[in-house]
N, CA, C and O atoms as a GROMACS GRO file, in nm:
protein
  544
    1UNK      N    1  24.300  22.452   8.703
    1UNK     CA    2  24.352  22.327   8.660
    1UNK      C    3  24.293  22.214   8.743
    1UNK      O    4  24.284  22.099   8.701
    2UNK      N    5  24.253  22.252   8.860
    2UNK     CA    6  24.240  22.112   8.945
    2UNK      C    7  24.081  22.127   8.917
    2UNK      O    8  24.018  22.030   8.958
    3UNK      N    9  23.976  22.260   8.836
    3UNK     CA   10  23.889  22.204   8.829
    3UNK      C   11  23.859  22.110   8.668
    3UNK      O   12  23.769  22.033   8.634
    4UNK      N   13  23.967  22.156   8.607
    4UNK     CA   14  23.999  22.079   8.442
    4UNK      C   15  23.959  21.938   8.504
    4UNK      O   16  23.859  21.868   8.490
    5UNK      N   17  24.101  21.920   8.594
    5UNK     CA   18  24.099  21.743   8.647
    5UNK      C   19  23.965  21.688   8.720
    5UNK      O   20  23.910  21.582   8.690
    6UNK      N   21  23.927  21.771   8.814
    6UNK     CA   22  23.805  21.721   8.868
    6UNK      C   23  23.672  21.705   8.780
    6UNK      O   24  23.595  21.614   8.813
    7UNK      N   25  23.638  21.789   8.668
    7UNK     CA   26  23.548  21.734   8.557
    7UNK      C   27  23.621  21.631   8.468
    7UNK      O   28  23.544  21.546   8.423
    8UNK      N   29  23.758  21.616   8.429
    8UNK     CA   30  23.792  21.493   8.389
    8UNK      C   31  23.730  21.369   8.439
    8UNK      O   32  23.655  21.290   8.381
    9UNK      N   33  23.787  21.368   8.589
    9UNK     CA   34  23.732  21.273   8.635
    9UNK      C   35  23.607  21.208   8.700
    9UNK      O   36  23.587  21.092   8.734
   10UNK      N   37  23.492  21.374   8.710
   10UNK     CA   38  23.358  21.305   8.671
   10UNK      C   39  23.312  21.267   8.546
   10UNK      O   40  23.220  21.185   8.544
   11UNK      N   41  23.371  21.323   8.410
   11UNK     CA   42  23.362  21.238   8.280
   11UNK      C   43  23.349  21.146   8.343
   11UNK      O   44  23.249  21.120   8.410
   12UNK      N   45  23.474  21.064   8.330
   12UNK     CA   46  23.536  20.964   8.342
   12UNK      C   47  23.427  20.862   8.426
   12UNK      O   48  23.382  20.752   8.394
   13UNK      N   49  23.408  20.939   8.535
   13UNK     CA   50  23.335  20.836   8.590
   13UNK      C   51  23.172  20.782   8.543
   13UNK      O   52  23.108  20.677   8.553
   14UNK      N   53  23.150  20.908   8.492
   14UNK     CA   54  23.032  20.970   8.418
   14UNK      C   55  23.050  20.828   8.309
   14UNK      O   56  22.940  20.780   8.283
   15UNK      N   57  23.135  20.775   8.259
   15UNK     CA   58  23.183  20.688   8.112
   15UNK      C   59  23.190  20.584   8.176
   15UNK      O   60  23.173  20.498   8.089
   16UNK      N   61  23.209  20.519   8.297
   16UNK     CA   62  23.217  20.431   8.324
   16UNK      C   63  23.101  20.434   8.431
   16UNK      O   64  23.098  20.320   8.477
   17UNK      N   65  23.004  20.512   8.491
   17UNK     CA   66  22.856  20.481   8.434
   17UNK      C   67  22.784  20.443   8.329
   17UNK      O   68  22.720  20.338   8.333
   18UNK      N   69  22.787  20.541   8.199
   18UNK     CA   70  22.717  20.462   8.096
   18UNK      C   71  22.760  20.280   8.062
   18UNK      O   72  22.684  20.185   8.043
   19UNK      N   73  22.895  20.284   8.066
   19UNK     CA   74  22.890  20.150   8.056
   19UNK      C   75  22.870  20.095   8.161
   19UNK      O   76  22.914  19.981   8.143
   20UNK      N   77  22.824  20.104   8.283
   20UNK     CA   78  22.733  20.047   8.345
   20UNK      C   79  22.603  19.997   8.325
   20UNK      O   80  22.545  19.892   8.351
   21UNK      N   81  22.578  20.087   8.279
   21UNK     CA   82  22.402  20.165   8.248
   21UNK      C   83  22.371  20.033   8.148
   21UNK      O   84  22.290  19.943   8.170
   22UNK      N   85  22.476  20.050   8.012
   22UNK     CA   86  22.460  19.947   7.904
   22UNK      C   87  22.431  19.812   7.969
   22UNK      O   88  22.321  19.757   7.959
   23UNK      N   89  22.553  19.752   8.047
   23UNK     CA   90  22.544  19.667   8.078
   23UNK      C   91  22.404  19.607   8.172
   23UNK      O   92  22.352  19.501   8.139
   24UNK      N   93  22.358  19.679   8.278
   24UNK     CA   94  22.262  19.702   8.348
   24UNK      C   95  22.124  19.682   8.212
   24UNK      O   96  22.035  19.607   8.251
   25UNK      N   97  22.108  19.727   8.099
   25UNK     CA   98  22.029  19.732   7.982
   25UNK      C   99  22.033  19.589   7.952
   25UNK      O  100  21.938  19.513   7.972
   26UNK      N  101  22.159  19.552   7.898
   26UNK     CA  102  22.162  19.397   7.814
   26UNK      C  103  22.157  19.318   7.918
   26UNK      O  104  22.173  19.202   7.880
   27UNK      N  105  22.141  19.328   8.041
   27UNK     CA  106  22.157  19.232   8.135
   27UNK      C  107  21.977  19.193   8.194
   27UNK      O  108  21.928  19.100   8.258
   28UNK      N  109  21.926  19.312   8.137
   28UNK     CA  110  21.790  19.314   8.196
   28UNK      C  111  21.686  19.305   8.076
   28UNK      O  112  21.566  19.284   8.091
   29UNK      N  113  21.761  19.327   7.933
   29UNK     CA  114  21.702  19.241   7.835
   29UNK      C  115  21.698  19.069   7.841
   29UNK      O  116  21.597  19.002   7.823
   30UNK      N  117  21.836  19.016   7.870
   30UNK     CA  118  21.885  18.908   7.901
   30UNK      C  119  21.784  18.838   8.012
   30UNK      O  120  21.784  18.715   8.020
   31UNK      N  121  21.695  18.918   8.100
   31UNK     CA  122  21.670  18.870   8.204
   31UNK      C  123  21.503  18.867   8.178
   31UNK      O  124  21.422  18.799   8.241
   32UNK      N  125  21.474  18.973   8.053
   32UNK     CA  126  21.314  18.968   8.037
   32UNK      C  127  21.322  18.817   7.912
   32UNK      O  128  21.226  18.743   7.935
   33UNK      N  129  21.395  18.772   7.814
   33UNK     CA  130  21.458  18.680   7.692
   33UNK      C  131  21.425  18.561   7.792
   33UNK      O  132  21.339  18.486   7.747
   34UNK      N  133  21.472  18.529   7.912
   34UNK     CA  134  21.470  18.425   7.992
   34UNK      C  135  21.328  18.417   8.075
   34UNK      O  136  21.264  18.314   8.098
   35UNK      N  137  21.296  18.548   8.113
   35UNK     CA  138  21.164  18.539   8.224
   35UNK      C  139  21.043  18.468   8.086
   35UNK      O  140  20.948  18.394   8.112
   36UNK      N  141  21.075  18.510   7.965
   36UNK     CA  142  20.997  18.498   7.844
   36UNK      C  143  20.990  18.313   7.814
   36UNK      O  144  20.898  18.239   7.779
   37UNK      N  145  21.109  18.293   7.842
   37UNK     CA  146  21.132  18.159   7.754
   37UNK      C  147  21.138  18.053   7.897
   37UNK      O  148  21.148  17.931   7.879
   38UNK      N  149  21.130  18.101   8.012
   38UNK     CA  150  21.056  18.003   8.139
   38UNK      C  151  20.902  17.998   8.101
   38UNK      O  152  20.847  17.888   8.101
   39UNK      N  153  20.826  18.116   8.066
   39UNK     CA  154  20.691  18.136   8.088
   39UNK      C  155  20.633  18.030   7.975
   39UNK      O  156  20.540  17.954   8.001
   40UNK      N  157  20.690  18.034   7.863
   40UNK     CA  158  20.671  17.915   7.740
   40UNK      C  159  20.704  17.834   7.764
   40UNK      O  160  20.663  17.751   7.683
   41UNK      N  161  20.804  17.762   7.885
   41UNK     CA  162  20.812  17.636   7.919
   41UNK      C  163  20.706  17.604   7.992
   41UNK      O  164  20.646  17.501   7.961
   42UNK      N  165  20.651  17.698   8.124
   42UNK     CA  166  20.583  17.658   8.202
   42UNK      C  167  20.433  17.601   8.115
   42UNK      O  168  20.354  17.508   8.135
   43UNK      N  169  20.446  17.722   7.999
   43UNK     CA  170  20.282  17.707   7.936
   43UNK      C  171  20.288  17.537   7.872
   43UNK      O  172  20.173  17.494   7.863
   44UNK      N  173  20.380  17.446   7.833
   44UNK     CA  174  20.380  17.357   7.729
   44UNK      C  175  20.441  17.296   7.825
   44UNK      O  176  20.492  17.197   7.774
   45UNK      N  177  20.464  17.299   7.936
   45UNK     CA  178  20.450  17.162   8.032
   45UNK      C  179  20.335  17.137   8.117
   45UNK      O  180  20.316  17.027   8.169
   46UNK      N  181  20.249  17.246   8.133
   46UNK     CA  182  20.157  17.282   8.152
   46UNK      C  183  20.043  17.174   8.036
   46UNK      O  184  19.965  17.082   8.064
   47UNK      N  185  20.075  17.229   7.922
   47UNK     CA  186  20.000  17.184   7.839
   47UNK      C  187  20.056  16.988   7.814
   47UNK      O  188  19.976  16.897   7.790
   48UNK      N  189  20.148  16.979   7.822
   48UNK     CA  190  20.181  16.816   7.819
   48UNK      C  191  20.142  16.762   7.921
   48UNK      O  192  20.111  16.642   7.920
   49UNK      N  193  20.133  16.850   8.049
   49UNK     CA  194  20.045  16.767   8.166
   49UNK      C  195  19.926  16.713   8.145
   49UNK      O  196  19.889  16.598   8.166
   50UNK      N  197  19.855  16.824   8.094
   50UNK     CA  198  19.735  16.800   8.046
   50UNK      C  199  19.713  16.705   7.963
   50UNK      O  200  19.626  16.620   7.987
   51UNK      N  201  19.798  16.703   7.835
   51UNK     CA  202  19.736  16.593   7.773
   51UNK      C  203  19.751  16.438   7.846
   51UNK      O  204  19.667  16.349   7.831
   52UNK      N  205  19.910  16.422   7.950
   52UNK     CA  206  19.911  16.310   7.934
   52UNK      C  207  19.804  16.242   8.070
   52UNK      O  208  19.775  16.124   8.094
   53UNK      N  209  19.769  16.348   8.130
   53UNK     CA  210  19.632  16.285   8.217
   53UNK      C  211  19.494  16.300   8.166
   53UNK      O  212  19.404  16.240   8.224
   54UNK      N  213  19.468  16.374   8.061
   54UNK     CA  214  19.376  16.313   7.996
   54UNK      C  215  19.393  16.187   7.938
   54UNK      O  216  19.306  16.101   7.956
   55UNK      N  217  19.531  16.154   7.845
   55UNK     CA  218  19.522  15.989   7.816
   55UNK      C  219  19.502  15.898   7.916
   55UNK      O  220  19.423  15.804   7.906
   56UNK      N  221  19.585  15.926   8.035
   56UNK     CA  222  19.566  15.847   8.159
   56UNK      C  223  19.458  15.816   8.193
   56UNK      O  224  19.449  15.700   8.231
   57UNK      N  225  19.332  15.901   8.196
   57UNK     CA  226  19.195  15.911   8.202
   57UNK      C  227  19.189  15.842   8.087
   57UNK      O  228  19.237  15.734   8.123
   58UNK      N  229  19.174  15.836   8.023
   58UNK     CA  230  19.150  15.741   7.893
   58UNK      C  231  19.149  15.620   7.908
   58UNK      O  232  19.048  15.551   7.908
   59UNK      N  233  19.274  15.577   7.922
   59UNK     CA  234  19.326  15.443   7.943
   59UNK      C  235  19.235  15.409   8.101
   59UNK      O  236  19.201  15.291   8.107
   60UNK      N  237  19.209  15.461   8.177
   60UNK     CA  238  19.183  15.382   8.290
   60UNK      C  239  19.058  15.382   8.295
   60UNK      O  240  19.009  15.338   8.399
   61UNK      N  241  18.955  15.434   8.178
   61UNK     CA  242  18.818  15.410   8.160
   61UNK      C  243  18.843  15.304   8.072
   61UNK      O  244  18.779  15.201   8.094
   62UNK      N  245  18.934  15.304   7.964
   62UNK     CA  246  18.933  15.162   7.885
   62UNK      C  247  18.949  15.050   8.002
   62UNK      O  248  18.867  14.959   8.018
   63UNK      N  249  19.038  15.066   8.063
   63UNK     CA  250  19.100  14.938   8.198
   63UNK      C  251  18.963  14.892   8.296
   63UNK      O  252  18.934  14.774   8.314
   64UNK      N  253  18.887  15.001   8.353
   64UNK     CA  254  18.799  14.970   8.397
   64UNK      C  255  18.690  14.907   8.335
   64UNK      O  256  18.610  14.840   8.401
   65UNK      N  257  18.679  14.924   8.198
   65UNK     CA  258  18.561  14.845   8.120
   65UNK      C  259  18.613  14.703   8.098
   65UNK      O  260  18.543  14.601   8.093
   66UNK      N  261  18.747  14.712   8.085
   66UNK     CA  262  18.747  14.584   8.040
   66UNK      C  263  18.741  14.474   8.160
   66UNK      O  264  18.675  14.370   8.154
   67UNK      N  265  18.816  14.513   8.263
   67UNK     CA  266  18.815  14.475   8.385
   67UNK      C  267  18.658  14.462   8.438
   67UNK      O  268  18.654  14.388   8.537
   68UNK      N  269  18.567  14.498   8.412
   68UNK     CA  270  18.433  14.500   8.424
   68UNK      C  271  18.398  14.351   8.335
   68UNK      O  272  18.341  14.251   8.380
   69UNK      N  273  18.439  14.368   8.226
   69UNK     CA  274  18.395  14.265   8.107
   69UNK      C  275  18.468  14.112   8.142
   69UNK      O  276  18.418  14.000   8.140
   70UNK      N  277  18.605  14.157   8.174
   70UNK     CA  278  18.629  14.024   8.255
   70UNK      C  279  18.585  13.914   8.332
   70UNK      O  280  18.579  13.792   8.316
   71UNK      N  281  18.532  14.059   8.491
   71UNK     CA  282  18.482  13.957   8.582
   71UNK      C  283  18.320  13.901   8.506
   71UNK      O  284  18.282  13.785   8.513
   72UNK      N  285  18.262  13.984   8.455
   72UNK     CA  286  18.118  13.905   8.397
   72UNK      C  287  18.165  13.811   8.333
   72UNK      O  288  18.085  13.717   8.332
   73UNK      N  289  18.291  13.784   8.256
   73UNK     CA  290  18.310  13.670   8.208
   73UNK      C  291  18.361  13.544   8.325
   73UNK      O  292  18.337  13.423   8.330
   74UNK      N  293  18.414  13.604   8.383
   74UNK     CA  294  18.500  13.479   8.480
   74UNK      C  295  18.379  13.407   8.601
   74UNK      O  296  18.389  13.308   8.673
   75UNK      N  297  18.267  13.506   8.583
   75UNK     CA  298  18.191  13.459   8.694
   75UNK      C  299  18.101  13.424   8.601
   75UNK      O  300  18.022  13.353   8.663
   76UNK      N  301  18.058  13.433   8.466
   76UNK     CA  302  17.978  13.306   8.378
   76UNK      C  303  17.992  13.194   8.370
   76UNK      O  304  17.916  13.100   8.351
   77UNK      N  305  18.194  13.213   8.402
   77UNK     CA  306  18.270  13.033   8.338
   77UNK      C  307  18.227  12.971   8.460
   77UNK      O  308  18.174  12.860   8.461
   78UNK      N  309  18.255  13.061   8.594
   78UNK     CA  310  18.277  13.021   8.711
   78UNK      C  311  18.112  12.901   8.691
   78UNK      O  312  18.103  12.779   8.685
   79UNK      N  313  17.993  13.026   8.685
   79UNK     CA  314  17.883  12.926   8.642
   79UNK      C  315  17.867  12.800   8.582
   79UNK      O  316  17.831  12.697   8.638
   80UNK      N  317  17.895  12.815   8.474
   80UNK     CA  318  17.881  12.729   8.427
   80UNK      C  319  17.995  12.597   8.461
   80UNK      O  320  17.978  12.488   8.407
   81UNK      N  321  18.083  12.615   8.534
   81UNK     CA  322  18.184  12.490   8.565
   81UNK      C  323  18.133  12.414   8.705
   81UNK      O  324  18.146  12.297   8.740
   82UNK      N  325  18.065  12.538   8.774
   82UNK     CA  326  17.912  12.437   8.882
   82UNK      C  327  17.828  12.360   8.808
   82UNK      O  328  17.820  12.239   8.832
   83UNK      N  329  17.749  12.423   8.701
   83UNK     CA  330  17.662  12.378   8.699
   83UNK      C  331  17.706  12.198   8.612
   83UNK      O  332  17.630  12.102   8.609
   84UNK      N  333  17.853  12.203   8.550
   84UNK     CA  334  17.918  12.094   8.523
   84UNK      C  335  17.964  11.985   8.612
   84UNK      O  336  17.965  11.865   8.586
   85UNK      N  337  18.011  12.061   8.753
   85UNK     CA  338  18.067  11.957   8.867
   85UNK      C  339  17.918  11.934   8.934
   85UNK      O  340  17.921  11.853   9.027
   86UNK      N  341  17.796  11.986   8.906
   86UNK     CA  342  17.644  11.914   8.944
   86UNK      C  343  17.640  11.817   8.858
   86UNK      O  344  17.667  11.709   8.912
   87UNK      N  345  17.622  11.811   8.769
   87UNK     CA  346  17.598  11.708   8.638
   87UNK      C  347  17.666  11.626   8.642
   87UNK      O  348  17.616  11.514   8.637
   88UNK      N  349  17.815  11.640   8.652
   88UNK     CA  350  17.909  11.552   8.701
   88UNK      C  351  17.886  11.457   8.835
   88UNK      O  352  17.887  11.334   8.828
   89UNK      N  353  17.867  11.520   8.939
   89UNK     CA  354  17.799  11.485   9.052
   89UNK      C  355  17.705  11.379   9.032
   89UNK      O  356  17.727  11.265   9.073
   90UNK      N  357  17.604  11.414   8.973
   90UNK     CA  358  17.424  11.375   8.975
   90UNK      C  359  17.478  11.258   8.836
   90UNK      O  360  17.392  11.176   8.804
   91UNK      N  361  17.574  11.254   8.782
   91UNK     CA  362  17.594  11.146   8.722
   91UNK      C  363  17.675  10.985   8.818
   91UNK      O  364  17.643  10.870   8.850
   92UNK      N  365  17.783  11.074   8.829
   92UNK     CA  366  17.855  10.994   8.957
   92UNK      C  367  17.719  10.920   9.065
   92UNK      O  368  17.722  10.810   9.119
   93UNK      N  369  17.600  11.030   9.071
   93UNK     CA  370  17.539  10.926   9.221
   93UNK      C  371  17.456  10.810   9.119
   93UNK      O  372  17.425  10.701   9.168
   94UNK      N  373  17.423  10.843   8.979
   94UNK     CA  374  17.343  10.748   8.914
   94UNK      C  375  17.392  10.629   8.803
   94UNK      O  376  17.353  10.551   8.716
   95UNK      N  377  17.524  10.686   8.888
   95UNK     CA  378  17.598  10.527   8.765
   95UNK      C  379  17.592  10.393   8.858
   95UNK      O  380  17.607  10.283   8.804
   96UNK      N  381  17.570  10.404   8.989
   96UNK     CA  382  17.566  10.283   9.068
   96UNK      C  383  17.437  10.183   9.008
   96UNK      O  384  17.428  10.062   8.989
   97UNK      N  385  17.339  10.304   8.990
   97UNK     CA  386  17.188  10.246   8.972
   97UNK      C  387  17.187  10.241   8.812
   97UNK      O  388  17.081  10.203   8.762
   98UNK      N  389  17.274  10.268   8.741
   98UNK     CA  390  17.281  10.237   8.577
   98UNK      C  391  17.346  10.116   8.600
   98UNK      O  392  17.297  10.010   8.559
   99UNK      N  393  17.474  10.122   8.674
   99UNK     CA  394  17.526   9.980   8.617
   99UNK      C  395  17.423   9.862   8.689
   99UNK      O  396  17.415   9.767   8.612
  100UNK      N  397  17.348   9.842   8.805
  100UNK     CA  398  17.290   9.773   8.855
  100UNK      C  399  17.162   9.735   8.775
  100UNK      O  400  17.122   9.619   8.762
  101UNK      N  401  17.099   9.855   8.720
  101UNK     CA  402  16.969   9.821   8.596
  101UNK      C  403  17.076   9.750   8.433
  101UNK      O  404  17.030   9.682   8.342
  102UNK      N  405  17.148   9.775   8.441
  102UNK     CA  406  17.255   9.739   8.308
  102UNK      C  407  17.251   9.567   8.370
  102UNK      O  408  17.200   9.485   8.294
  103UNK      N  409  17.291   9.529   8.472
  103UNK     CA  410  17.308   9.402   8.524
  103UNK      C  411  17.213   9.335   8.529
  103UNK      O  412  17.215   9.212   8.528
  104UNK      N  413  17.111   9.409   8.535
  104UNK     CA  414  16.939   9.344   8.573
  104UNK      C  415  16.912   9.310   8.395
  104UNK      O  416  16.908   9.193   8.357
  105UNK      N  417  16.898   9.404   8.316
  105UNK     CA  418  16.908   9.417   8.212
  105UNK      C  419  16.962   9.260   8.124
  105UNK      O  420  16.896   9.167   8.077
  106UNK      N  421  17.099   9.284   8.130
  106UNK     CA  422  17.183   9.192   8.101
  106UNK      C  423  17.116   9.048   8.144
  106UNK      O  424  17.098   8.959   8.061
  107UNK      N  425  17.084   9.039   8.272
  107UNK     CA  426  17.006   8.920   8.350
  107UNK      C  427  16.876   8.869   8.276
  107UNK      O  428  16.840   8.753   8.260
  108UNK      N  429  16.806   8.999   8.230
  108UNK     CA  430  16.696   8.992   8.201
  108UNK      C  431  16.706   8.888   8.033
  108UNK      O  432  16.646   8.783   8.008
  109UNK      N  433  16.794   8.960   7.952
  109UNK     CA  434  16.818   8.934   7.842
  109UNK      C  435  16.877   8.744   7.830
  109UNK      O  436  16.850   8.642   7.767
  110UNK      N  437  16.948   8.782   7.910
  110UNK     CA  438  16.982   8.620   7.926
  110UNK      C  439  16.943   8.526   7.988
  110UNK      O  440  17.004   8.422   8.010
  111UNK      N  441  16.814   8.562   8.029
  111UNK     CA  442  16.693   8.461   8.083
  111UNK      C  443  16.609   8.456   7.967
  111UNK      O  444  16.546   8.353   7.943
  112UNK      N  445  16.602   8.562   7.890
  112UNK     CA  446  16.519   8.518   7.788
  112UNK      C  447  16.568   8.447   7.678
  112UNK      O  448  16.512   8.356   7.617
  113UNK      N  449  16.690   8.502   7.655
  113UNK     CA  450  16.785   8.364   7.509
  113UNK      C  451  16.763   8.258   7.594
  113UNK      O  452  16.712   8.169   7.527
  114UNK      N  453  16.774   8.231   7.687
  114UNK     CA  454  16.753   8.079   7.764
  114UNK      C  455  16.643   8.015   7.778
  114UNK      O  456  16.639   7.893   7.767
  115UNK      N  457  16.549   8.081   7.802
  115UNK     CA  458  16.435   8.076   7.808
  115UNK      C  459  16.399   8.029   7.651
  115UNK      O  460  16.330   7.928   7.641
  116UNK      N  461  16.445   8.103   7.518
  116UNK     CA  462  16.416   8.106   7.418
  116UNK      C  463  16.468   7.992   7.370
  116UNK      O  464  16.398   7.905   7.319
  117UNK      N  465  16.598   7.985   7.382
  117UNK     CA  466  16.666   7.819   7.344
  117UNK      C  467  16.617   7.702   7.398
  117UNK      O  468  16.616   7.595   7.336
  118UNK      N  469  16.553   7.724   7.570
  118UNK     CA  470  16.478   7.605   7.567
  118UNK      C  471  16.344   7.558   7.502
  118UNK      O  472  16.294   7.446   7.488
  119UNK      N  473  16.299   7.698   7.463
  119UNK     CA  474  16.163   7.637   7.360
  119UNK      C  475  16.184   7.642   7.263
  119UNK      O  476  16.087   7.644   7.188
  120UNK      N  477  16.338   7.648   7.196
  120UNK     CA  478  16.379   7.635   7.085
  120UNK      C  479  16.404   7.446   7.058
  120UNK      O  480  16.392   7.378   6.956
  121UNK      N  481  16.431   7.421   7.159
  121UNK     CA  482  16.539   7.292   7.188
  121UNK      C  483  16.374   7.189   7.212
  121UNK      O  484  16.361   7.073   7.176
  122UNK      N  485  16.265   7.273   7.283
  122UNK     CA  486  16.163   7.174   7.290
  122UNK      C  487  16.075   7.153   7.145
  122UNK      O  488  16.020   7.053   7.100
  123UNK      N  489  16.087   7.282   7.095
  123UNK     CA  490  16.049   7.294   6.939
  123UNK      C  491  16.106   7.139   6.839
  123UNK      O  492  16.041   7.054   6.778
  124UNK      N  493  16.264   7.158   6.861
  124UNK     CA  494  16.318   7.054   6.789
  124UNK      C  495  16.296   6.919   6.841
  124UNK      O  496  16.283   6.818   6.772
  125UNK      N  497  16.292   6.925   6.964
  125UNK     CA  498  16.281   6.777   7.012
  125UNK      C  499  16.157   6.719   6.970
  125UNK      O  500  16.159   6.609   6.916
  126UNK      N  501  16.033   6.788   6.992
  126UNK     CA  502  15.930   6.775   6.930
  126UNK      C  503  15.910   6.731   6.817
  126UNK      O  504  15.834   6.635   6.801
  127UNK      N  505  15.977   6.793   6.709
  127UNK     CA  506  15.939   6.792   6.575
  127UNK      C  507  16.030   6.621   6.517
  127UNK      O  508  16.002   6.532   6.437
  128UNK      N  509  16.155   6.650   6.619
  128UNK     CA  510  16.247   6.513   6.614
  128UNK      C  511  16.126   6.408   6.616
  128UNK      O  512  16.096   6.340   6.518
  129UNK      N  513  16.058   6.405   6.748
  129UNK     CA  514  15.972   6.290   6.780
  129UNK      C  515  15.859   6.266   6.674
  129UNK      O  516  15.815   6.154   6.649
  130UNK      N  517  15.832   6.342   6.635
  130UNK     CA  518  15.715   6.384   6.524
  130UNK      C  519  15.744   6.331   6.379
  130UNK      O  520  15.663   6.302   6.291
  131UNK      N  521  15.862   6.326   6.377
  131UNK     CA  522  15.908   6.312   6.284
  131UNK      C  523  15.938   6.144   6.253
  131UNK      O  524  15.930   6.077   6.150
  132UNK      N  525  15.983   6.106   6.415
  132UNK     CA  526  16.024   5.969   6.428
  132UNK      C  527  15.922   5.852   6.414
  132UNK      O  528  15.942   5.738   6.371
  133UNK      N  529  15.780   5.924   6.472
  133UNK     CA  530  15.643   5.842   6.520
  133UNK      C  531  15.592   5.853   6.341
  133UNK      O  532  15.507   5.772   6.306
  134UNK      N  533  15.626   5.917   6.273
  134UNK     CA  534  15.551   5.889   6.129
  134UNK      C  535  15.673   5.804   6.073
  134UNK      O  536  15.650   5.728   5.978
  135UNK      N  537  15.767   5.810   6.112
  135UNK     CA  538  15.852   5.696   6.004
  135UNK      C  539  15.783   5.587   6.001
  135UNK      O  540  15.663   5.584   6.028
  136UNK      N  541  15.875   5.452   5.958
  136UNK     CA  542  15.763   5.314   5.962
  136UNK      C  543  15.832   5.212   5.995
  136UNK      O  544  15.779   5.102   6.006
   0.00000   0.00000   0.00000
């Protein structure tokens, strides 16, 4: 009898091994389901890394060209706004000597209407007298 009970209770224990065993099974399916579905995360973050530093690379060859295209522009304007404050300049030193030939000018012109009106005025006086010496 006590060996009846003593294989009872290696059954028994024997039964509450297998459901060990099971559990130990679904727990280590459970554990390959997860090792599975990390490894597909790692692959597609993996793979989103990738793409988004290739765009990054992208974008910072666009950034650098344009940034390239910039300064050739800013240092054309830059040019050309010298070569405006020269002109500007080289005008500024030759307006003294414009307005002074403008004055000479002006001088000149109005020595000659004067000049012109008096041999205008000797013209008439003349022709007055000329005119007077044939009356009768």
């Amino acid at each position: 009898m006590m060996r009846v009970r003593v294989l009872v209770r290696d059954l028994q224990r024997l039964s509450g091994f297998e459901h060990l065993d099971a559990r130990v099974k679904e727990l280590t399916s459970s554990q390959s389901e997860l090792l599975e579905r990390i490894q597909k995360l790692k692959q597609e973050v993996h793979k989103w890394r990738s793409n988004v530093e290739t765009q990054v690379n992208t974008c910072q060859n666009e950034l650098h060209g344009l940034k390239k295209g910039l300064d050739s522009e800013v240092e054309q304007l830059k040019s050309e706004m010298e070569e405006i404050r020269s002109a500007i300049q080289e005008e500024k030193g030759n307006l003294p000597a414009q307005i002074t030939h403008s004055e000479m000018s002006n001088n000149d012109t109005e020595q000659a209407r004067q000049t012109q009106d008096q041999a205008s005025k000797v013209d008439t006086d003349a022709s007055m007298e000329e005119q007077t010496a044939t009356e009768p």
